[in-house]
N, C-alpha and C positions, 0 to 999 in steps of 0.2 A: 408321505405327508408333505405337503408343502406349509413353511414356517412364513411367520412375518412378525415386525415390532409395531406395539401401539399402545401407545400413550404409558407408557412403563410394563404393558403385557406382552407376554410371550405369547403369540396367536400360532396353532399348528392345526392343520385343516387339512382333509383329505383330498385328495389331487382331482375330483371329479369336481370340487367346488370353483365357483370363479367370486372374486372376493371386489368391493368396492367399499372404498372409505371415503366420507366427511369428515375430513380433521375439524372441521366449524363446528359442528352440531356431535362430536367424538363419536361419531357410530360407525361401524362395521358393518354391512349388508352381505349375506353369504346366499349366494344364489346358485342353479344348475348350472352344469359345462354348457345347457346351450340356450341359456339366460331367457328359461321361461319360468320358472318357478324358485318363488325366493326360499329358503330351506329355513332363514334365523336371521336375526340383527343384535349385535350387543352394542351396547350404549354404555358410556359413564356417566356421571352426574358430576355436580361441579367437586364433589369430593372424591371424585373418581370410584367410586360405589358403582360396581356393577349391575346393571340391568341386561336381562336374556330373555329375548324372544325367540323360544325355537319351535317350530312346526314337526308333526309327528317325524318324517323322514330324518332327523339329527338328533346326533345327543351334545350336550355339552358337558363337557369335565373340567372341573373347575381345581387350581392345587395352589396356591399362592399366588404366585404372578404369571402359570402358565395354563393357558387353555386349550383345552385341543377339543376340536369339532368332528365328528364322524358322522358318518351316515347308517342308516338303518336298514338298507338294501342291499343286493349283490349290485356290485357296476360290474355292467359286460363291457366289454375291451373291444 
């Protein structure tokens, strides 16, 4: 899993994802390793209330302040 920090969350992400943030508009965009297919985007609001958009292929887990995104397929290597 690859980790990263955003806006007070704990973001941890399966290593096949490739990850782009707008700190302007606080969203997260989680897309494929070969950036054809977007998988999810999380968004905060101005209270920082989570919003999740995820597409079949991810799950998201949600636990406090830490998230972690995986996927719903095997990755071949």
């Amino acid at each position: 899993m690859k980790k990263m920090n955003f806006n007070g969350f704990t973001l941890k992400y399966h290593k096949s994802i490739n990850v782009y943030v707008n700190d302007e508009m606080k969203q997260v965009i989680f897309i494929s390793k070969n950036n054809d297919e977007i998988h999810g985007m999380l968004e905060l609001d101005e209270r920082n209330k989570i919003k999740i958009h995820p597409r079949w292929n991810v799950n998201f887990s949600v636990e406090n302040t830490e998230i972690i995104i995986d996927v719903n397929y095997s990755e071949e290597e």
